[in-house]
N, C-alpha and C positions, 0 to 999 in steps of 0.2 A: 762622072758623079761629082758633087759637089761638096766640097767641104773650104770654099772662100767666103765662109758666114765669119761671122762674129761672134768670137769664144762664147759672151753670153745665149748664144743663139746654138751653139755645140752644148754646152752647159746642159742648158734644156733637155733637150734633145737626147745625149748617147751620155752627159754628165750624170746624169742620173741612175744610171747602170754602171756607167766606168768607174766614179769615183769608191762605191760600197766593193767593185769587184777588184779595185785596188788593192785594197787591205788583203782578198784573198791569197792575191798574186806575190804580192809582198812575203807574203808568207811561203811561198815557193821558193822565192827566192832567196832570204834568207839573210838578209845584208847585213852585217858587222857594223859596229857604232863606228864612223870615220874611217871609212868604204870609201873610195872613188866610185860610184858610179852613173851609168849611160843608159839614160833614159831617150830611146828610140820612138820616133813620132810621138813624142809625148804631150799634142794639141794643146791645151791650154794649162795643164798641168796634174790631172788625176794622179796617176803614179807618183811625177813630184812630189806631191804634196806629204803621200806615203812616206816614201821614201825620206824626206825630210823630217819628218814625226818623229824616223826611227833614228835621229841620227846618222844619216848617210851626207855627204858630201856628192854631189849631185850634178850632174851634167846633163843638159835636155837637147837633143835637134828634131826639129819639126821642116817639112818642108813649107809651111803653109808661115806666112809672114806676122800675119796678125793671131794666128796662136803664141808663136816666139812673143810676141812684144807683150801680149795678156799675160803668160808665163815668168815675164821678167817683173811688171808692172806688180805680182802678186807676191813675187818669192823673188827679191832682186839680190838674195845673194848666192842665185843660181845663176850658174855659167850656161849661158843658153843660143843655140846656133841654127840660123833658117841652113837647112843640108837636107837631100835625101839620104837614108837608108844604104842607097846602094852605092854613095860616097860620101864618105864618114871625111871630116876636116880635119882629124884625130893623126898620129902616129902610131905605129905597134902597139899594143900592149900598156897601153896607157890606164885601164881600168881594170879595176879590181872584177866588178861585172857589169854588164850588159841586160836590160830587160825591156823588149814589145808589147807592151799591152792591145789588143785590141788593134794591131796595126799591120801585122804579115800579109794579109790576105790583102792591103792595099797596095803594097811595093809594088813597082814596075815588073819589078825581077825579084823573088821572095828570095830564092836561094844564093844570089849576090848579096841585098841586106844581108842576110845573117850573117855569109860569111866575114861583110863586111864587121859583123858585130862582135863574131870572132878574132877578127885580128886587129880590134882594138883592147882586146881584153886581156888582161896577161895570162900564162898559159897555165892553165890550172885553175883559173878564175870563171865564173859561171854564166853561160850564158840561157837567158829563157824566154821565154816567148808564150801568147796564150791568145787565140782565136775564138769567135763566138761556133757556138754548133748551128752555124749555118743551114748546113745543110738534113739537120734534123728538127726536132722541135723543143730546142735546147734556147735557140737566142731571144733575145726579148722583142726584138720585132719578129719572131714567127705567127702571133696573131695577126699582125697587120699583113704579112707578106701572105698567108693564108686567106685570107679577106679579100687580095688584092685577086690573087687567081680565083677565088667564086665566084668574083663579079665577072668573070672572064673577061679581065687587062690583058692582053700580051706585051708581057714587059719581064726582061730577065730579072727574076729575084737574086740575092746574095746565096744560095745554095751552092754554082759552083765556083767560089772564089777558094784562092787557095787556103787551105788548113783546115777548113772547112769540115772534115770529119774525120772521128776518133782514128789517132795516130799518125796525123794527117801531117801535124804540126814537125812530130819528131823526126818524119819522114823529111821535110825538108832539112831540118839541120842537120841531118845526117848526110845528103845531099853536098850540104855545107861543110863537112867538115872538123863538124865537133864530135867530140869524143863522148863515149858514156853518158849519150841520149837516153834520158828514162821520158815516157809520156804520162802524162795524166788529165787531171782537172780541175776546175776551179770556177767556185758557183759564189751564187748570190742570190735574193729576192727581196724584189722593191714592192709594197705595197700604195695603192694608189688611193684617195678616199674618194674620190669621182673618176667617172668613164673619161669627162671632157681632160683630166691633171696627165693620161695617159696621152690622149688623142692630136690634143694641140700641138704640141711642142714638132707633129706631123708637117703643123703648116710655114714652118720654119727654113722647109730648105735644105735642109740638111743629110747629107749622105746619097745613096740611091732609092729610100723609101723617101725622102724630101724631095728628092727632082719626080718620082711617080706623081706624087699629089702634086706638083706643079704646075704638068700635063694636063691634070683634068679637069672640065667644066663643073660646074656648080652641081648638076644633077649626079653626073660620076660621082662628084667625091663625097654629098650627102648620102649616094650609094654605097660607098666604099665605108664610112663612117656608120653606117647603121650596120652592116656587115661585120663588122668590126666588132663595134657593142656586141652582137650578140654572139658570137666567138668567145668573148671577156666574161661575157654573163654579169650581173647584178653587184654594184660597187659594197663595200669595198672591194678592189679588184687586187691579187697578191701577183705579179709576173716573177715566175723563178725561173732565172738565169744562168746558161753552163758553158764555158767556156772548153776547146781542148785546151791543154799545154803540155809545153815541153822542156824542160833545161838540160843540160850537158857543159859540158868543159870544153874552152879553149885550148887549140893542141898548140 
Protein backbone atom coordinates (compact mmCIF):
# COMPACT_ATOMS: atom_id res chain seq x y z
CA UNK A 1 0.00 0.00 0.00
CA UNK A 2 1.05 3.33 -0.65
CA UNK A 3 1.49 6.17 1.53
CA UNK A 4 5.04 7.73 -0.29
CA UNK A 5 2.55 10.64 -1.56
CA UNK A 6 3.11 14.05 -0.54
CA UNK A 7 1.53 15.26 2.72
CA UNK A 8 -0.63 17.56 0.55
CA UNK A 9 -1.76 14.72 -1.32
CA UNK A 10 -2.52 12.57 2.44
CA UNK A 11 -4.13 15.94 3.26
CA UNK A 12 -6.61 15.38 0.75
CA UNK A 13 -7.15 12.39 1.03
CA UNK A 14 -7.48 10.69 4.97
CA UNK A 15 -6.69 14.68 6.20
CA UNK A 16 -9.99 15.18 5.95
CA UNK A 17 -11.26 12.62 8.26
CA UNK A 18 -7.99 12.59 10.51
CA UNK A 19 -7.80 16.00 11.30
CA UNK A 20 -11.89 16.73 12.75
CA UNK A 21 -11.35 12.89 14.28
CA UNK A 22 -8.32 14.40 16.03
CA UNK A 23 -10.01 16.58 18.26
CA UNK A 24 -12.28 13.44 19.24
CA UNK A 25 -9.15 11.41 20.08
CA UNK A 26 -7.62 14.07 21.87
CA UNK A 27 -10.33 13.92 23.94
CA UNK A 28 -9.64 10.31 25.00
CA UNK A 29 -6.74 11.14 25.78
CA UNK A 30 -6.78 13.69 27.76
CA UNK A 31 -3.40 15.55 27.90
CA UNK A 32 -2.28 17.93 30.62
CA UNK A 33 -1.13 21.68 29.54
CA UNK A 34 2.95 20.77 29.41
CA UNK A 35 2.54 16.90 28.89
CA UNK A 36 5.39 15.16 27.06
CA UNK A 37 3.80 13.67 24.58
CA UNK A 38 4.36 10.72 21.55
CA UNK A 39 2.66 11.19 18.71
CA UNK A 40 2.88 7.53 16.84
CA UNK A 41 2.84 7.59 12.91
CA UNK A 42 1.72 10.92 13.16
CA UNK A 43 1.85 11.59 8.90
CA UNK A 44 1.81 15.01 8.39
CA UNK A 45 0.59 16.27 11.54
CA UNK A 46 -3.35 15.70 12.41
CA UNK A 47 -3.05 14.81 16.17
CA UNK A 48 -0.03 17.26 16.35
CA UNK A 49 -1.68 19.80 15.56
CA UNK A 50 -4.29 18.87 18.44
CA UNK A 51 -2.22 18.20 20.54
CA UNK A 52 -0.48 21.29 20.24
CA UNK A 53 -3.85 23.63 20.58
CA UNK A 54 -4.06 21.92 23.88
CA UNK A 55 -0.82 22.87 25.10
CA UNK A 56 1.02 19.65 25.07
CA UNK A 57 4.73 19.53 24.43
CA UNK A 58 4.84 17.16 21.63
CA UNK A 59 6.94 14.38 20.06
CA UNK A 60 6.00 12.95 16.47
CA UNK A 61 7.75 9.78 14.58
CA UNK A 62 6.54 8.77 11.27
CA UNK A 63 8.21 6.21 9.20
CA UNK A 64 7.40 7.86 6.04
CA UNK A 65 10.18 10.70 5.30
CA UNK A 66 8.37 13.43 3.62
CA UNK A 67 5.60 13.41 6.33
CA UNK A 68 8.41 13.98 9.06
CA UNK A 69 9.73 17.08 7.07
CA UNK A 70 5.87 18.52 6.23
CA UNK A 71 5.31 18.04 10.06
CA UNK A 72 8.48 19.95 11.03
CA UNK A 73 7.91 22.61 8.04
CA UNK A 74 4.29 23.34 9.78
CA UNK A 75 4.98 22.96 13.60
CA UNK A 76 8.94 23.41 13.90
CA UNK A 77 9.00 23.45 17.41
CA UNK A 78 8.10 19.92 17.32
CA UNK A 79 10.59 17.22 18.02
CA UNK A 80 10.05 15.13 15.10
CA UNK A 81 11.69 11.62 14.14
CA UNK A 82 11.44 9.43 10.58
CA UNK A 83 11.23 5.62 13.12
CA UNK A 84 8.86 2.90 12.88
CA UNK A 85 6.39 2.08 15.61
CA UNK A 86 7.86 -1.13 16.33
CA UNK A 87 11.30 0.81 17.26
CA UNK A 88 10.86 3.84 18.99
CA UNK A 89 14.53 5.99 19.13
CA UNK A 90 13.19 7.08 22.74
CA UNK A 91 14.53 5.57 26.06
CA UNK A 92 12.23 4.20 29.05
CA UNK A 93 9.70 6.18 30.14
CA UNK A 94 10.51 9.17 28.62
CA UNK A 95 6.61 10.41 28.01
CA UNK A 96 4.05 11.35 29.84
CA UNK A 97 1.65 9.57 27.08
CA UNK A 98 1.63 8.03 23.97
CA UNK A 99 -1.20 8.18 21.28
CA UNK A 100 -1.86 6.20 17.37
CA UNK A 101 -4.30 7.75 15.48
CA UNK A 102 -5.39 6.01 12.64
CA UNK A 103 -2.23 4.06 12.52
CA UNK A 104 -2.17 0.32 14.44
CA UNK A 105 -3.67 -1.50 11.75
CA UNK A 106 -0.47 -0.28 9.60
CA UNK A 107 2.38 -1.67 11.85
CA UNK A 108 4.41 -4.30 10.75
CA UNK A 109 3.81 -5.97 14.05
CA UNK A 110 0.73 -3.96 16.06
CA UNK A 111 1.40 -5.60 19.21
CA UNK A 112 5.41 -4.71 19.13
CA UNK A 113 4.34 -0.77 18.28
CA UNK A 114 2.42 -0.67 21.26
CA UNK A 115 4.44 -2.12 23.42
CA UNK A 116 6.94 -0.34 22.04
CA UNK A 117 4.67 2.67 23.09
CA UNK A 118 4.39 1.53 26.24
CA UNK A 119 7.75 1.50 27.24
CA UNK A 120 8.30 4.77 26.28
CA UNK A 121 5.80 6.03 28.44
CA UNK A 122 6.29 6.33 32.21
CA UNK A 123 4.49 3.93 34.13
CA UNK A 124 1.21 5.10 34.88
CA UNK A 125 1.13 7.31 32.00
CA UNK A 126 -1.39 6.75 29.21
CA UNK A 127 -1.24 4.97 26.32
CA UNK A 128 -4.12 4.95 23.40
CA UNK A 129 -4.76 4.03 20.23
CA UNK A 130 -7.87 4.39 17.74
CA UNK A 131 -8.55 2.48 14.38
CA UNK A 132 -11.22 2.99 11.69
CA UNK A 133 -14.17 0.29 11.75
CA UNK A 134 -12.88 -1.24 9.04
CA UNK A 135 -14.34 -4.02 9.04
CA UNK A 136 -18.02 -2.69 9.49
CA UNK A 137 -19.50 0.23 7.99
CA UNK A 138 -18.10 2.53 10.39
CA UNK A 139 -15.03 4.06 8.24
CA UNK A 140 -15.22 6.73 5.70
CA UNK A 141 -14.18 4.88 2.84
CA UNK A 142 -16.70 2.11 3.44
CA UNK A 143 -18.76 3.56 0.56
CA UNK A 144 -16.01 3.44 -1.64
CA UNK A 145 -14.61 -0.03 -0.56
CA UNK A 146 -18.60 -1.21 -1.02
CA UNK A 147 -18.53 0.17 -4.60
CA UNK A 148 -15.50 -1.34 -5.16
CA UNK A 149 -16.79 -5.07 -4.45
CA UNK A 150 -20.33 -4.37 -6.75
CA UNK A 151 -18.44 -3.78 -9.44
CA UNK A 152 -16.86 -7.11 -8.82
CA UNK A 153 -12.80 -5.99 -8.28
CA UNK A 154 -11.06 -8.74 -6.58
CA UNK A 155 -9.00 -6.71 -4.45
CA UNK A 156 -8.48 -7.12 -0.53
CA UNK A 157 -10.39 -4.23 1.06
CA UNK A 158 -9.16 -2.72 4.64
CA UNK A 159 -11.78 -5.13 6.70
CA UNK A 160 -9.03 -7.46 7.85
CA UNK A 161 -6.41 -5.37 9.04
CA UNK A 162 -5.65 -5.17 12.50
CA UNK A 163 -8.06 -3.31 15.19
CA UNK A 164 -10.36 -3.49 12.77
CA UNK A 165 -13.44 -4.42 14.89
CA UNK A 166 -15.08 -3.47 18.10
CA UNK A 167 -12.61 -4.48 20.95
CA UNK A 168 -10.28 -5.28 18.65
CA UNK A 169 -8.01 -2.43 19.55
CA UNK A 170 -7.90 -3.28 23.33
CA UNK A 171 -7.27 -6.68 22.44
CA UNK A 172 -4.04 -5.86 21.23
CA UNK A 173 -2.69 -3.73 23.99
CA UNK A 174 -3.46 -6.10 26.22
CA UNK A 175 -1.45 -8.32 24.06
CA UNK A 176 1.00 -5.60 24.68
CA UNK A 177 1.12 -5.27 28.06
CA UNK A 178 -0.75 -2.41 29.25
CA UNK A 179 -2.62 -2.27 32.13
CA UNK A 180 -6.33 -1.22 32.74
CA UNK A 181 -7.33 -1.34 28.87
CA UNK A 182 -10.85 0.10 28.80
CA UNK A 183 -12.22 0.16 24.94
CA UNK A 184 -14.33 2.38 23.25
CA UNK A 185 -15.02 4.99 20.42
CA UNK A 186 -14.58 7.94 18.61
CA UNK A 187 -16.55 9.39 15.69
CA UNK A 188 -16.73 12.31 13.48
CA UNK A 189 -18.70 13.49 10.31
CA UNK A 190 -17.46 15.39 7.29
CA UNK A 191 -19.90 16.78 5.07
CA UNK A 192 -19.20 17.16 1.47
CA UNK A 193 -21.04 19.98 -0.86
CA UNK A 194 -20.33 17.76 -4.08
CA UNK A 195 -20.03 14.06 -4.98
CA UNK A 196 -16.73 14.97 -7.06
CA UNK A 197 -15.05 17.05 -3.11
CA UNK A 198 -15.45 13.25 -1.94
CA UNK A 199 -14.38 11.27 -4.97
CA UNK A 200 -11.16 12.94 -6.27
CA UNK A 201 -8.88 13.12 -3.72
CA UNK A 202 -9.43 8.85 -4.75
CA UNK A 203 -7.21 9.69 -7.74
CA UNK A 204 -4.48 10.64 -5.54
CA UNK A 205 -2.78 7.57 -4.53
CA UNK A 206 -3.13 7.23 -1.54
CA UNK A 207 -3.48 4.31 0.94
CA UNK A 208 -5.04 0.89 -0.41
CA UNK A 209 -8.21 2.52 -1.89
CA UNK A 210 -5.52 4.96 -3.87
CA UNK A 211 -3.43 2.03 -5.27
CA UNK A 212 -7.09 0.13 -6.28
CA UNK A 213 -8.14 3.16 -8.52
CA UNK A 214 -4.58 3.08 -9.74
CA UNK A 215 -5.06 -0.45 -11.23
CA UNK A 216 -7.84 0.43 -13.21
CA UNK A 217 -8.68 1.45 -16.76
CA UNK A 218 -10.70 4.43 -17.59
CA UNK A 219 -14.05 2.41 -18.07
CA UNK A 220 -13.40 0.53 -14.52
CA UNK A 221 -12.93 3.38 -12.65
CA UNK A 222 -15.96 5.75 -14.48
CA UNK A 223 -17.48 2.29 -13.37
CA UNK A 224 -16.29 2.30 -9.98
CA UNK A 225 -17.19 6.22 -9.74
CA UNK A 226 -20.71 6.02 -10.71
CA UNK A 227 -21.24 3.08 -8.24
CA UNK A 228 -20.00 5.03 -5.80
CA UNK A 229 -22.33 8.06 -6.37
CA UNK A 230 -25.03 6.22 -6.07
CA UNK A 231 -24.07 4.42 -2.88
CA UNK A 232 -23.59 8.35 -1.46
CA UNK A 233 -26.88 9.44 -2.96
CA UNK A 234 -27.61 13.20 -3.93
CA UNK A 235 -25.04 15.91 -2.54
CA UNK A 236 -24.89 17.37 -0.18
CA UNK A 237 -23.31 14.14 0.98
CA UNK A 238 -22.61 14.04 5.27
CA UNK A 239 -19.86 10.70 5.70
CA UNK A 240 -20.17 9.73 9.53
CA UNK A 241 -17.12 8.33 10.71
CA UNK A 242 -16.24 5.77 13.79
CA UNK A 243 -13.37 4.74 14.79
CA UNK A 244 -12.56 1.65 17.81
CA UNK A 245 -10.28 2.84 20.58
CA UNK A 246 -8.50 1.94 23.25
CA UNK A 247 -6.31 3.53 26.18
CA UNK A 248 -4.73 1.91 29.25
CA UNK A 249 -1.61 2.52 31.31
CA UNK A 250 1.97 1.78 31.17
CA UNK A 251 3.12 -0.86 33.55
Amino acid sequence: MSFAVAAEAYDAFMGRFSVPLAVAFADVMRPQPGQRVLDVGSGPGALTAELLRRGVRVTAVDPMEGFVAALIARHPEVEAHVAAAERLPFADAEFDAAGAELVVHFMADPVAGLTEMSRVTRPGGLVAACVWDNAGEGSPLAPFWRAVRDCGHRVDDESGLAGSTDGAVADLMRRAGIADVRAGSVSTEVTFAAFDDYWEPFMLGVGPAGDHVATLDEAARAELRERCHDILGPAPITVRAVAWSAVGRAD
